[in-house]
VEXTOR-681833 format. One record per residue (C-alpha): x, y, z. Coordinates in steps of 0.25 Angstrom, whole numbers, plus 5000, padded with zeros to 4 digits. Layout:
<nodes>
XYZ;...
</nodes>
This chain:
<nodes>
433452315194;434752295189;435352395180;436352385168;437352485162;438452465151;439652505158;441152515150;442152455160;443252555161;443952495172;444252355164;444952435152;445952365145;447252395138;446552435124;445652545132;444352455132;443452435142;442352315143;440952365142;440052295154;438652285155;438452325171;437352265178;436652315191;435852245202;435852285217;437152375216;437852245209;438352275197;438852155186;439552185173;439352105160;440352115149;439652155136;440852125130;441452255122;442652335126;442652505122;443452595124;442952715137;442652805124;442052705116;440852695127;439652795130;439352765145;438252845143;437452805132;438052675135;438452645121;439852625114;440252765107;440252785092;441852795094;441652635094;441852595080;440752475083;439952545092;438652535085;438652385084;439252385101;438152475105;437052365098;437852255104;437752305118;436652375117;436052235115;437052185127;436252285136;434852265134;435252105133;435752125148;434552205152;433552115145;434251985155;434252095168;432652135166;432351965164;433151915177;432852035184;431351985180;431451845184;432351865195;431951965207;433251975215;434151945204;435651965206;436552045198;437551945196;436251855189;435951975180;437351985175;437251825174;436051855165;436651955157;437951895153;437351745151;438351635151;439451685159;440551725150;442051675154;443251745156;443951725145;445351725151;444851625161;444351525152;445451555140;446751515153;446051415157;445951355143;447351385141;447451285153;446651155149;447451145135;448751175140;448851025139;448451015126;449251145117;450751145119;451451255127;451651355120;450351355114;449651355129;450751465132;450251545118;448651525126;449051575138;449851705131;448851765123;447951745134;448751835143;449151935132;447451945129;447251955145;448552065147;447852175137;446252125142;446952165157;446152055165;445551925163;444251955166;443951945153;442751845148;442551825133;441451895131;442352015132;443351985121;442652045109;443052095096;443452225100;444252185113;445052085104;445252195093;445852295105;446752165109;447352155093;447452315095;448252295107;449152175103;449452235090;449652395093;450152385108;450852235108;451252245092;450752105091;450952065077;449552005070;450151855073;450151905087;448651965088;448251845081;448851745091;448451835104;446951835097;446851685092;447251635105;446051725111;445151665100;445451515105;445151535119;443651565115;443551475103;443851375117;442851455125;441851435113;442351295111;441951275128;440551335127;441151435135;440951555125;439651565114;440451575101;439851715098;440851755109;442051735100;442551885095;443651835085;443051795072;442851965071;444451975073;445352005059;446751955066;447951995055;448951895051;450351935050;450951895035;451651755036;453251765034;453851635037;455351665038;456251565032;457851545029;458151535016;459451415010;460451525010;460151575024;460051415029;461351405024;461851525031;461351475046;462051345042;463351415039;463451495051;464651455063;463751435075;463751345089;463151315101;461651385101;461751465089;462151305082;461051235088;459851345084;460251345069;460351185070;459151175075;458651295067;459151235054;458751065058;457251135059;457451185045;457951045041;457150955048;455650995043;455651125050;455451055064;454951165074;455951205085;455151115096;455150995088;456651015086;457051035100;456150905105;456750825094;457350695099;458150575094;456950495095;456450605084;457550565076;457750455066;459250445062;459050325053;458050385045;458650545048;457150575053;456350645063;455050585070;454350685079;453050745084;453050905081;452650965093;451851065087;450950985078;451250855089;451150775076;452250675074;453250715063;454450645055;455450685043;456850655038;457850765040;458850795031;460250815029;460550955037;459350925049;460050795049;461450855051;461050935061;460350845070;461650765068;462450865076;461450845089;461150685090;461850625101;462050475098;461950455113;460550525113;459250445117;457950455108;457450565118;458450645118;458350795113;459250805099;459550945099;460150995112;459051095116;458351015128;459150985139;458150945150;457450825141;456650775153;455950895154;455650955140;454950815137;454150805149;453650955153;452851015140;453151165145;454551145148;454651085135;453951205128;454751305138;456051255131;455551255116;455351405116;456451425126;457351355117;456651405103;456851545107;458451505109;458451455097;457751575090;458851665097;459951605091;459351575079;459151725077;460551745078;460751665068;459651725059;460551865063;461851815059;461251765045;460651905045;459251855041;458251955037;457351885049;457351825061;457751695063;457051585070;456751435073;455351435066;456151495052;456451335052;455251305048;455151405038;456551375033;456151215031;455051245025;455551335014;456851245013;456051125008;455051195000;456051274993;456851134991;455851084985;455051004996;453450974993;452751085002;451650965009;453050885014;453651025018;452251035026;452350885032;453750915036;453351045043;452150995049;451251085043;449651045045;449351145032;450251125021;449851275019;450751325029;451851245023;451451325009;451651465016;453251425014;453151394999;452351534997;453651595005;454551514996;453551564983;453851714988;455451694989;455451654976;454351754971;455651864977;456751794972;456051814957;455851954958;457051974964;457951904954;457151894942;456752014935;
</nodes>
């Protein structure tokens, strides 16, 4: 007669202080363990009486649930034990836990794995990242999906927000990359869709501030005496501002083949959207790309003198991606100097080129839905988010200058 117990696994505590609850089954001196998929603290569990202590702020809804758990297991145990005369332990836990419930870091790596192909780099880097972040604070990978319930995921957000300091963008990252790996497990037939714990998750959102430099500070970069990289990173910086607020990949990788000097326009695929993108450029993005082309160039050749081994970043895809954010984090550096010397009141970077188009050409008077085609925006609402920005400027000058 096989004999079951609820036992709180002290040894498999993790960083927040809980411990997984088990449902320990034994036949013939063999015991097998069963997640029931909670995780309490040693004080919050009665050993005892077998219950979860009042301590618990949900312990009467946790003691109905396993409580249920229990006497679903025992009701499984009695029937086989029934049908089955020398029945094994290992076939009651079988018989206990149902479909067998994967390990969650297994599948989730694995699955990182087949679409590597299919997402860029950086994305499949972002994957494996969070992953690993999820796994350092669980402490193993024996981990299967049932475990991951509300409670464990709101410890994780405790952890990432009191210990790391993670700002609410970061929890909500490190969180919705969790969320994707079952919405694929569901997607599989792996995981029953009940399984999912999210949808009971508040995440915060941290307020948007889009950072932007205004005509006097553009004139002020301008005006600076600069050379060699501190030159090349406002040139790119400001060409980025002028030619449709191009993202810093798709300024690196542009090539004279990109480039129609007749008609003073560029003709690429964007790598993020991998849509294929065209527009004229005007007079200053015009006079600086003027500075870099080389009359002897081919078509494939680079136009900006950031990649030196050509080969190599058009046919290896890491590479490729290795020397983006290598070379953006350069610029970034040098661009911050700059931001330093013009003592701006934030920190300045390549992306504020986007932000700086944007509000240029809105402020000069540009239709929002061609400052959203130019910027390659799917939602023309996340173009609007910078005419709100431009509303609020004004909204300060008023109270500022007009009484």
């Amino acid at each position: 007669m096989a004999s079951i117990k609820l036992i709180l696994r002290t040894n498999k505590i993790d960083q927040s202080g809980h411990s997984p609850l088990y449902i320990r089954l034994i036949k013939d001196r063999k015991t097998k363990f069963v997640a029931v998929g909670v995780k309490l603290k040693e004080s919050e569990w009665d050993d005892e009486k077998q219950r979860v202590k009042k301590n618990h702020p949900n312990s009467a809804r946790m003691n109905a649930s396993i409580a249920q758990k229990v006497a679903d297991a025992e009701a499984q145990v009695a029937d086989l034990e029934r049908k089955v005369k020398s029945v094994s332990a290992n076939k009651l836990k079988e018989a206990i836990k149902g479909k067998d419930i994967p390990n969650f870091f297994e599948y989730s790596y694995k699955r990182c794995e087949n679409i590597k192909g299919s997402v860029s780099i950086s994305t499949y880097r972002n994957y494996i990242l969070y992953l690993k972040k999820f796994e350092d604070w669980v402490g193993t990978r024996n981990l299967h999906f049932d475990e991951i319930t509300v409670s464990l995921l709101k410890d994780f957000l405790g952890y990432m927000g009191n210990t790391l300091k993670n700002g609410n963008t970061t929890q909500r990252y490190s969180i919705m990359i969790l969320a994707i790996m079952f919405k694929e497990a569901i997607k599989d037939d792996i995981i029953p869709e009940y399984m999912y714990p999210f949808s009971k998750l508040s995440l915060k959102k941290d307020p948007t501030k889009r950072m932007f430099l205004s005509k006097d500070q553009l004139e002020a970069l301008a005006k600076l005496e600069l050379k060699d990289k501190a030159e090349l990173a406002r040139d790119l910086f400001t060409f980025a501002i002028y030619a449709g607020g191009l993202r810093f990949s798709d300024v690196v990788e542009l090539q004279y083949k990109h480039f129609n000097t007749e008609e003073n326009r560029i003709k690429k695929t964007i790598r993020k959207t991998k849509k294929e993108h065209q527009f004229k450029i005007g007079n200053t993005a015009l006079g600086i790309l003027n500075k870099y082309l080389n009359p002897k160039a081919n078509k494939e050749d680079f136009i900006f003198p950031l990649v030196l081994d050509k080969k190599r970043f058009i046919e290896d895809e890491e590479f490729r991606q290795n020397f983006i954010d290598s070379s953006n984090h350069s610029i970034n550096f040098q661009l911050n100097k700059l931001g330093d010397k013009l003592e701006l009141p934030f920190s300045l970077s390549f992306h504020l080129s986007r932000h700086s188009f944007a509000t240029t050409a809105l402020n000069n008077g540009m239709r929002i839905e061609h400052v959203s085609k130019l910027m390659g925006h799917s939602d023309i609402r996340t173009t609007q988010i910078y005419a709100k920005i431009l509303n609020e400027e004004l909204d300060k000058a008023v109270d500022q200058y007009i009484d």
